[in-house]
C-alpha positions as CSV (number, residue, x, y, z in Angstrom):
1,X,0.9,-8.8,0.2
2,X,0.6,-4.9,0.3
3,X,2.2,-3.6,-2.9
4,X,2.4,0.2,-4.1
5,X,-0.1,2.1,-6.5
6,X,1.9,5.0,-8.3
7,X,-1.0,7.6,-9.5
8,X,-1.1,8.7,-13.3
9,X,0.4,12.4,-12.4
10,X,3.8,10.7,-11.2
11,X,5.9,8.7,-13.7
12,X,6.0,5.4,-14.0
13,X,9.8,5.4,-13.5
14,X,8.8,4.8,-9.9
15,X,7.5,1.3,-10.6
16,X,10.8,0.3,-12.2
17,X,13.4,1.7,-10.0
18,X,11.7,0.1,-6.9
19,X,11.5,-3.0,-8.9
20,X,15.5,-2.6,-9.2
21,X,16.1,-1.8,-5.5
22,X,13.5,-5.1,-4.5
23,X,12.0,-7.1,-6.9
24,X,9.6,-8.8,-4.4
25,X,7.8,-5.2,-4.4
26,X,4.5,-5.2,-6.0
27,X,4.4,-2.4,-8.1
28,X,2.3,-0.7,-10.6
29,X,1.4,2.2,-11.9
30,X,-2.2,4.0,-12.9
31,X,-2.8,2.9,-16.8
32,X,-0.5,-0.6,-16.2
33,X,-2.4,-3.9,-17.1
34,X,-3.6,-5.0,-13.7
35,X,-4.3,-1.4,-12.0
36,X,-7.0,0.9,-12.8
37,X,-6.6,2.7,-16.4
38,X,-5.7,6.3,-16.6
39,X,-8.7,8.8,-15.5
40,X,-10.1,6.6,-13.1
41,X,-12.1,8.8,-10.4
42,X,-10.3,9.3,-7.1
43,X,-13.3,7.2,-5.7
44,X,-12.7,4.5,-7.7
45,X,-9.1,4.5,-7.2
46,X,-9.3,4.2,-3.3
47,X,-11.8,0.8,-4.1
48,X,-9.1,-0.8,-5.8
49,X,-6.7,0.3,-3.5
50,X,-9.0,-1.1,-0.5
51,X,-9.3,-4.4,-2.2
52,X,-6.1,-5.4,-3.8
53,X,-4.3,-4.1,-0.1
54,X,-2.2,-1.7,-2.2
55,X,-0.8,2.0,-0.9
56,X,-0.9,5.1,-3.4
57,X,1.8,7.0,-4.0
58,X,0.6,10.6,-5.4
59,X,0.7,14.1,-5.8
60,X,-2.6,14.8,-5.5
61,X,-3.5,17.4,-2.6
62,X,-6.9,19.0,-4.4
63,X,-9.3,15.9,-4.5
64,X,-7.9,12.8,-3.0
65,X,-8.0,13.7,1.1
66,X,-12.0,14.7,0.3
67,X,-12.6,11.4,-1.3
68,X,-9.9,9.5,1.2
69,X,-12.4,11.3,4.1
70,X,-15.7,10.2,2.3
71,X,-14.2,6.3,2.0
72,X,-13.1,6.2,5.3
73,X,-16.7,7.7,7.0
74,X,-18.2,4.8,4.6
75,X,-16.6,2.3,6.9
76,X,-13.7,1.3,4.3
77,X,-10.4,1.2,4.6
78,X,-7.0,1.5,2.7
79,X,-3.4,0.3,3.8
80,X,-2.2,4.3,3.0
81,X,-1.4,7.0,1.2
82,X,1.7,8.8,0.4
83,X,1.2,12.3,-0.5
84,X,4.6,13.0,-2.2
85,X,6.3,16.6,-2.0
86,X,7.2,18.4,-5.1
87,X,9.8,19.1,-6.0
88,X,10.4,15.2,-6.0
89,X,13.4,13.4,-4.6
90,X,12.5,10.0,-6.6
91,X,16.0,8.1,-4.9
92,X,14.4,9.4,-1.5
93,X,11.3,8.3,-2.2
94,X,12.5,4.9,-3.6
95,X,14.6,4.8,-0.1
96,X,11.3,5.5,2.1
97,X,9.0,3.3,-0.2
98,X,11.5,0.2,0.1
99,X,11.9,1.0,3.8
100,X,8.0,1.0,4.5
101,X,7.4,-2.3,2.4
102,X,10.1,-3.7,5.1
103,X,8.2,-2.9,8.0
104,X,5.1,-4.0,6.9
105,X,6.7,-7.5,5.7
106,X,8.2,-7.9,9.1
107,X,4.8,-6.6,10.7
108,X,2.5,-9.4,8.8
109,X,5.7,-12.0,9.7
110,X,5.5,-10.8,13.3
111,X,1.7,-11.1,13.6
112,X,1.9,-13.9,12.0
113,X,3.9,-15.4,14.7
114,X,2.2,-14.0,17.2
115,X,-1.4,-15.5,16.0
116,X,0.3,-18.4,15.7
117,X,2.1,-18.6,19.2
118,X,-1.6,-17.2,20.5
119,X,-3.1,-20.2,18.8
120,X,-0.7,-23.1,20.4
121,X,-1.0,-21.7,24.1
122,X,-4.7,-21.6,23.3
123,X,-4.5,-25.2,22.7
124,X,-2.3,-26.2,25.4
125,X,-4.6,-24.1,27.8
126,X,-7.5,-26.2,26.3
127,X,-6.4,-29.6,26.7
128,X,-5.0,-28.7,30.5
129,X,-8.5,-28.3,31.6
């Protein structure tokens, strides 16, 4: 299930104040046990980020879209990044963060039960013949 990244130039408050508002919201931030450690190249963040279906939440406007460009011309993918404004509005962005993990829970539920109606007609469509 997608989850949120929180880069190391943000504070890791982020983690636990979205864990307060849902605590079914994978969260961690750059440095935590399970995400990649502090200094990390951009490169290497956008790897993780590709395979553990995580989005990043950062600051970063210098190097990260290069990098994001490079990854993506590779033929890899991300679920997204949020480039957050300065000065930051952390109960806003808690607000938007939890309202984007809702959408995409009820977008995997909904394409879940699409593939799965898509599936049964399939069948039904099979045997009829």
């Amino acid at each position: 299930m997608t989850g949120f990244l929180v880069d190391e130039n943000l504070s890791p408050a982020i983690c636990a104040q979205l864990q307060r508002c849902e605590p079914r919201i994978a969260t961690l931030a750059v440095g935590q046990p399970g995400a990649p450690g502090k200094s990390t190249p951009d490169a290497q963040i956008l790897e993780w980020l590709e395979t553990q279906d995580y989005f990043l939440i950062t600051n970063n406007r210098a190097s990260m879209p290069g990098h994001l460009r490079d990854h993506l011309h590779a033929g890899r993918h991300i679920p997204g990044i949020f480039i957050v404004p300065f000065p930051l509005q952390i109960g806003r962005l808690i607000d938007l963060l939890h309202l984007i993990w809702e959408l995409t829970i009820t977008h995997i539920f909904l394409c879940s039960r699409c593939a799965k109606l898509w599936r049964y007609r399939a069948n039904v469509a099979s045997r009829a013949t």
